[in-house]
N, C-alpha and C positions, 0 to 999 in steps of 0.2 A: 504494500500500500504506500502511498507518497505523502506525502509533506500535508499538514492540514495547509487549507489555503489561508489569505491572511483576511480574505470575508469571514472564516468561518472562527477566525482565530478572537474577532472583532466583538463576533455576535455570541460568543461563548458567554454563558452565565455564571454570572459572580459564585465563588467558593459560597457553600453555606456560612462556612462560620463570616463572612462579610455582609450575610443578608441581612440579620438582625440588629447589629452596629449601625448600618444605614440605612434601617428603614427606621430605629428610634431617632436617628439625626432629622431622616424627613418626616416624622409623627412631630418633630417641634418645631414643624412646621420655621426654618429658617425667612423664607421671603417675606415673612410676618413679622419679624424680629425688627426691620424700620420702624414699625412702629413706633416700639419703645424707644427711639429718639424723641418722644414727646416728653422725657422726663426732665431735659433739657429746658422746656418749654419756660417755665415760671424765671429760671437764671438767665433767659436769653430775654425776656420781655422786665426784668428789672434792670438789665444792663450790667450784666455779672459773671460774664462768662471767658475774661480774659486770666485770674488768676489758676497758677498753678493746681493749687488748691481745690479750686471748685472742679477743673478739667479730672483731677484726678477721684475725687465723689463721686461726679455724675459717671464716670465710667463702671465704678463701680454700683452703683444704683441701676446704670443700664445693663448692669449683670445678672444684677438680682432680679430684677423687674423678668425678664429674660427667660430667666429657670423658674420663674412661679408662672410664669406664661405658659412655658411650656408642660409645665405639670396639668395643666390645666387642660392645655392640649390633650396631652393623653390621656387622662381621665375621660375628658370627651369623647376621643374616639374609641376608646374602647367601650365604654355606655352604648354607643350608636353607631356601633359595628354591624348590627343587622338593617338599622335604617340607611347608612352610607350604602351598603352593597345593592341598593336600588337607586341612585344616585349619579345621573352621568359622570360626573365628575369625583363627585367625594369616596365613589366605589374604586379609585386608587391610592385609596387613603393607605397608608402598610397595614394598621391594625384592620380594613376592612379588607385588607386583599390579600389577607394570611401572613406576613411579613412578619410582624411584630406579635405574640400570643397576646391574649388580653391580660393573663395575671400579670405577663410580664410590665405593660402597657400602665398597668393599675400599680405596678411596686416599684416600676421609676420616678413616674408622677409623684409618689410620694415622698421617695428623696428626694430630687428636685425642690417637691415644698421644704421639706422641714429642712433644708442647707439653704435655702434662699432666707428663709425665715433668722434662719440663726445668725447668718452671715448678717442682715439688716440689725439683727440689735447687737452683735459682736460691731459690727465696724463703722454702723450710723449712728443712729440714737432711739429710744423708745418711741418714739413720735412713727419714725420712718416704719421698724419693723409692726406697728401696729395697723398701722394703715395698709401695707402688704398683706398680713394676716385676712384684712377685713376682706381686703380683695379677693383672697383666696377661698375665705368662708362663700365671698359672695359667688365666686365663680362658681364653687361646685355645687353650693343651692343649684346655680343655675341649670348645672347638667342634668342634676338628679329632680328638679320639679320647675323652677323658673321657668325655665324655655317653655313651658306648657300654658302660660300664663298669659294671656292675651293685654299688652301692653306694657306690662311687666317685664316680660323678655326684652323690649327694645330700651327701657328704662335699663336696667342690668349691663346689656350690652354697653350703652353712652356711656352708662359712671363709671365701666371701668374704664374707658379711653381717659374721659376726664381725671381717674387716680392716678395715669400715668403721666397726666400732664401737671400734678399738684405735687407727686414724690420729690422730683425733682429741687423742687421749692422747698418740703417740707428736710426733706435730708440735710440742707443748708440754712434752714432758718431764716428763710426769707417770704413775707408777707404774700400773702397772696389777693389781689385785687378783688371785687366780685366783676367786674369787665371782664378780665381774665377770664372767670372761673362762666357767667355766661356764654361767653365768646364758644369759648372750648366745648360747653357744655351741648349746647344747642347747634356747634358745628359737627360734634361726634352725632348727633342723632339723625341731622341732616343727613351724611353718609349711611348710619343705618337703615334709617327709614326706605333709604334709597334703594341701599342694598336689599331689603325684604321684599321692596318693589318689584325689583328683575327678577328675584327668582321666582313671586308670584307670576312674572308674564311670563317668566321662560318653563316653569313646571306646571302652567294652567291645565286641570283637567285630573292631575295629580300631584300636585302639592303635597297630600298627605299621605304619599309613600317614603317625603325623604323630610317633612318638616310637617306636622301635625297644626301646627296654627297658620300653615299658608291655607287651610281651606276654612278658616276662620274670619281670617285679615281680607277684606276686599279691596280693586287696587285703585279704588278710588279713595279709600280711607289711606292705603301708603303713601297714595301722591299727596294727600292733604297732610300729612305729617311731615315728609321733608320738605312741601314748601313753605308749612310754616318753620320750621326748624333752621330753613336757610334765609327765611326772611327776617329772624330776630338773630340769628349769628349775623348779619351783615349788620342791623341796627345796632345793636351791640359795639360792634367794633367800629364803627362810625362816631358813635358818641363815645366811647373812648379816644380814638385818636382825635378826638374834637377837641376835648378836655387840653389839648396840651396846645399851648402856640408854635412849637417848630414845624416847617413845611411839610420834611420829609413822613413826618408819622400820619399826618394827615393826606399826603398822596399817596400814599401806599394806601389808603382804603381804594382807591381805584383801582388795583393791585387784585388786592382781595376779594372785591366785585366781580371781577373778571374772572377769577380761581371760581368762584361757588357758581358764578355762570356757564363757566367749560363743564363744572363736575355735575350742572345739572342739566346737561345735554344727554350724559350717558344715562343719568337717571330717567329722563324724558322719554330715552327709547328703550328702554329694559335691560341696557347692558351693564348698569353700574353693581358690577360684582363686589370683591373685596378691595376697599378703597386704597391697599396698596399699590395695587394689579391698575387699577385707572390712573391713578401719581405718576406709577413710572414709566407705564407703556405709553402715554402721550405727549406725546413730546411740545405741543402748544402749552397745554399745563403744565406741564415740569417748566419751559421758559417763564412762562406767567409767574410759578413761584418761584425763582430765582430774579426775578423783577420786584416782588415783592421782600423777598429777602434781602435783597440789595439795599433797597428803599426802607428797611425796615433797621438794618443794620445802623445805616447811617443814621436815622432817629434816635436811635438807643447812644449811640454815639455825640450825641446832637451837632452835627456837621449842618 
């Protein structure tokens, strides 16, 4: 017999012992892990993000934030390993597509909590590990009955964007605005609400083979939730940047207009999936927020 070819050398499947390593690396779910640059959020909106110090916190905060995320992750998926496997997409999830066991799935998530957890009161401060805890309480209510809860699920989902965008602040001992905590608050739902929307139009008819309250939620009640959702994030953040006399904070709400207007185009047509997946893959919005970054930099800086 000859030589394997080098197609078939290509398309060979990974050693077992390599399957289970990386499919718990992709059960936490990495492309999700931007997110947690929102911990960031509160030190870049009071203008505190040059010292060593803080560089070196928030890196660690986006650590921890990270492993509780991802515990979270696989707690989920392995709960709703038989709802994913009906699931265009979520049916290559590793825990639903046999990669990852569920116990196994169930007793990493658990390390992950309880070393995120410890690490936050070892190396932050009580404030910090408490408010992670909460998150975490919250998250797995959410698995084990929230999600089931009609309105409550999308409430769940927003606060926890918004704890990632107050850790940050809370790890460093810096105030947090209620502008701030609106902005964020009523922008994370904006993108939720959004996101329940698409999958109600894109799973209509079956909804409730991969999400139980998509045949609950109608999508005229989704769309009336992030457009109110994006219409007081933009007021919000208007009358905050209003509040101050420098140019730059206040053109940058132009900025910002324009960001919640691209993101509600995808919403508009049913494709706004998971709001990291639309940030990066467009590239008008990713310019937009790098416009507004710029613009927003230079405020903080008061240039």
């Amino acid at each position: 017999m000859g030589e394997p070819t080098v197609a078939a050398a290509v398309t060979r499947p990974l050693p077992q012992a390599a399957v289970l390593p990386l499919g718990l690396v992709r059960a936490a779910r990495p492309r999700q892990w931007v997110k947690n640059v929102l911990v960031a959020a509160a030190p870049a909106a009071a203008g505190q993000l040059v010292s060593r110090h803080t560089a070196v916190q928030l890196g660690l905060v986006f650590l921890l934030f990270t492993a509780a995320a991802a515990a979270v992750y696989l707690v989920n998926d392995a709960r709703d390993a038989e709802a994913d496997r009906a699931h265009p997409v979520k049916c290559r999830r590793p825990v639903a597509a046999g990669e990852v066991p569920v116990p196994v799935a169930y007793g990493t998530g658990g390390v992950l909590a309880l070393a995120a957890l410890l690490g936050a009161a070892v190396l932050c401060n009580a404030l910090t590990a408490a408010l992670l805890a909460a998150y975490l309480v919250m998250q797995v209510a959410y698995c084990l009955r929230l999600k089931h809860v009609l309105v409550v699920d999308l409430a769940v989902v927003t606060t926890g964007f918004v704890m990632r965008a107050m850790i940050g602040g809370v790890a460093l001992g810096i105030p947090l605005s209620r502008w701030f905590l609106i902005t964020t608050g009523f922008g994370a739902l904006f993108m939720v609400a959004a996101k329940r929307y698409s999958e109600a139009v894109q799973m209509a008819g079956r909804g409730g083979e991969t999400r139980l309250l998509l045949t609950e939620y109608t999508t005229g009640y989704l769309r009336f939730v992030w457009q109110l959702a994006a219409g007081v994030a933009v007021l919000g953040y208007c009358l905050w940047a209003l509040e101050h006399s420098g140019p730059w904070r206040q053109l940058s709400t132009i900025a910002f207009i324009l960001a919640v207007l691209r993101y509600a185009v995808f919403a508009d047509r049913g494709t706004a999936g998971a709001p990291e997946d639309v940030v990066l893959r467009d590239r008008p919005l990713a310019v937009i927020g790098l416009a507004w970054l710029a613009m927003y930099g230079m405020a903080v800086a008061d240039l």
